[in-house]
C-alpha positions in Angstrom: -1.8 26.6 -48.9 -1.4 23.1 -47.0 -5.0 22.1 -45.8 -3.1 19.1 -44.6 -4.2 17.6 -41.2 -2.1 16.3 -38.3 -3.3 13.9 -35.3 -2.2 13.5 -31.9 -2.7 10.3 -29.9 -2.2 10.2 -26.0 -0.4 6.7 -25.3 -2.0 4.1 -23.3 -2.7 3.7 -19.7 1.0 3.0 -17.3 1.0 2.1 -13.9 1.7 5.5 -13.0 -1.7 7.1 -14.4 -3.7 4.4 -12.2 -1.7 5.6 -9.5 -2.3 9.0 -10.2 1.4 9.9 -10.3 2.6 12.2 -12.9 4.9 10.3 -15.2 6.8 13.5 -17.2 10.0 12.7 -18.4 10.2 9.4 -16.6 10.1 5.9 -18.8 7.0 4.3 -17.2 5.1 1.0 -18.8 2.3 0.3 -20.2 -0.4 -1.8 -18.3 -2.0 -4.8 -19.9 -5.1 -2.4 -20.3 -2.9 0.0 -21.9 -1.6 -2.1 -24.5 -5.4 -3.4 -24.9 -5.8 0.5 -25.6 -2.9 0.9 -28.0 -5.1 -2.3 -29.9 -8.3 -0.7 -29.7 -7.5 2.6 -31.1 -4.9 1.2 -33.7 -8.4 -1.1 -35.0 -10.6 2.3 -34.6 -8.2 4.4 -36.7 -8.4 1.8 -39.5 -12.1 1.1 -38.9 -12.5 5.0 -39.3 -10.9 5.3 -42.7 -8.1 7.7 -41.0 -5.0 8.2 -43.3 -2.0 9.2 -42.3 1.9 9.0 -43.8 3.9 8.4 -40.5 3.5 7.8 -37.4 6.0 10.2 -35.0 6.6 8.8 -31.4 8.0 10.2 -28.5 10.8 7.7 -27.4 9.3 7.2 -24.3 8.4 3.2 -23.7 4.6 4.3 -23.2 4.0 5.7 -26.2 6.3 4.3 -28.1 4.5 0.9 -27.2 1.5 2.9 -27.7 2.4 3.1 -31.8 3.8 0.1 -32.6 0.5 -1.3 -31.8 -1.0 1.7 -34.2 1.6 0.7 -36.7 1.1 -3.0 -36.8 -2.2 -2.7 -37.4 -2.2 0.3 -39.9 0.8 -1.0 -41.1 2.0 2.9 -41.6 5.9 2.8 -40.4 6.8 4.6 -36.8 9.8 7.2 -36.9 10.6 7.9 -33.2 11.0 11.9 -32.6 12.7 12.9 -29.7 10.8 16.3 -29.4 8.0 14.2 -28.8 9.4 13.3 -25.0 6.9 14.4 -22.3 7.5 17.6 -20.3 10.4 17.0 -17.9 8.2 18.2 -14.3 11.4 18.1 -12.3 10.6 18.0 -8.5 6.9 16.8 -9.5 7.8 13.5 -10.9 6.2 10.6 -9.6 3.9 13.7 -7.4 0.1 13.1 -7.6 -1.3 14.8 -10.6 -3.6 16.9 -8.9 -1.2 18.1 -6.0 -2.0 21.9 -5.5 1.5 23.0 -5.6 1.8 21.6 -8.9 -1.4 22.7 -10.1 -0.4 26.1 -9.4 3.0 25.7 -10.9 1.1 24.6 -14.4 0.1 28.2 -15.1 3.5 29.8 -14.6 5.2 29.0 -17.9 9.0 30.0 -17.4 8.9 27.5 -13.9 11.6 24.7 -14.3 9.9 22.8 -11.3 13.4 23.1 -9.8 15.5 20.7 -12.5 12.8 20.2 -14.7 11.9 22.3 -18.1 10.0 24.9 -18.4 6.6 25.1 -20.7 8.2 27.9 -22.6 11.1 25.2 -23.4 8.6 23.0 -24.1 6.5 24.8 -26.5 9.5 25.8 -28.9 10.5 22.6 -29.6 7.1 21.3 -29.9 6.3 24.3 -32.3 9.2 23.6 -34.2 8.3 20.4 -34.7 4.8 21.0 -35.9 6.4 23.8 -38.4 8.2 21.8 -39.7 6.0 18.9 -40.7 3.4 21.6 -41.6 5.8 22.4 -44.5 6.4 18.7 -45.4 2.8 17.7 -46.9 2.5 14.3 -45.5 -0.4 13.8 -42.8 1.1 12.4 -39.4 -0.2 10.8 -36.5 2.0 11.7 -33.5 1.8 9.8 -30.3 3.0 11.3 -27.2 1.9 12.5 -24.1 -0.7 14.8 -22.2 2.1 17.4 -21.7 2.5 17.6 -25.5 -0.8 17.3 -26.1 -1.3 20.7 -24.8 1.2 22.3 -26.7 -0.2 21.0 -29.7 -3.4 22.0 -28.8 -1.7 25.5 -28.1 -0.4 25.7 -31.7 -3.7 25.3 -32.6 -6.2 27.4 -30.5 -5.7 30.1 -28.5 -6.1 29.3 -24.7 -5.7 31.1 -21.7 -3.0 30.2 -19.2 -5.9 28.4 -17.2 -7.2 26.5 -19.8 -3.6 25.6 -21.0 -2.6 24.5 -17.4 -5.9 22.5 -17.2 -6.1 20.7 -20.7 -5.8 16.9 -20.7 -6.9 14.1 -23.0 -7.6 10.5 -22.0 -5.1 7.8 -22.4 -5.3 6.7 -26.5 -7.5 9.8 -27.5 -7.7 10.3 -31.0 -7.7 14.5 -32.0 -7.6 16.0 -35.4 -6.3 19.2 -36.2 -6.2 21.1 -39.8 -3.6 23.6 -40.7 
């Protein structure tokens, strides 16, 4: 049995999140403080003794910045993983993150959000993905978004629809999970 660990970072801060628009599927930067972020948690992760094989990033320009910064300063190698691309919210990009409609939306899991996908959609690819590095034996650090964050944290724990509509982690987080 694998007793192997995975880790999730949430990329840095983008214009978007001090805004309080949601970003999804759309490429939004960094800001200066979240490459500053990126930095810090690259320095804490090394400062902390964590070990990891590879880094995984979503292709997205936020998080992908996000690990290069990890990866230049862990100097562990970044593969970019597609699966890792936040949820597409549809009608709800660039809506404020706390907008009722939205909110509501969040807890029904087969909802598009009119072109968007669906957090059904978005789990199975994000459970494949985590299946199949679970079989591989290497420890990775993936770096992606809140979205993803709470499928992984899905995969992990049981939640209820609530808690899994409401889960978030701040920008450059650090979690651990064990399989």
């Amino acid at each position: 049995m694998n007793m192997g660990r995975v880790y999730f970072v949430r990329h840095g801060e983008t214009f978007w999140n001090v805004e309080n628009r949601i970003c999804g599927a759309t490429d939004i930067a960094l800001t200066e403080r979240g490459h500053q972020q990126a930095i810090e948690t690259g320095r804490l992760i090394r400062e902390q003794g964590i070990c990891f094989d590879l880094i995984l990033s979503s292709p997205l320009v936020r998080a992908a910045e996000t690990a290069r910064h990890i990866s230049e300063i862990t100097g562990v190698p970044v593969r970019i993983e597609p699966r890792l691309t936040e949820q597409n919210f549809g009608k709800y990009e660039s809506t404020a993150r706390n907008g009722t409609e939205f909110q509501l939306s969040k807890q029904h899991f087969a909802d598009r959000y009119g072109s968007g996908e669906s957090m059904l959609h978005l789990a199975q690819r994000i459970y494949n993905l985590l299946d199949e590095i679970r079989e591989d034996h290497r420890t990775y650090l993936l770096v992606a978004h809140n979205g993803i964050a709470r499928a992984v944290q899905s995969y992990f724990h049981d939640m209820t629809n609530e808690e899994y509509a409401s889960f978030g982690i701040k920008n450059c987080a650090v979690l651990e999970y064990e399989w």
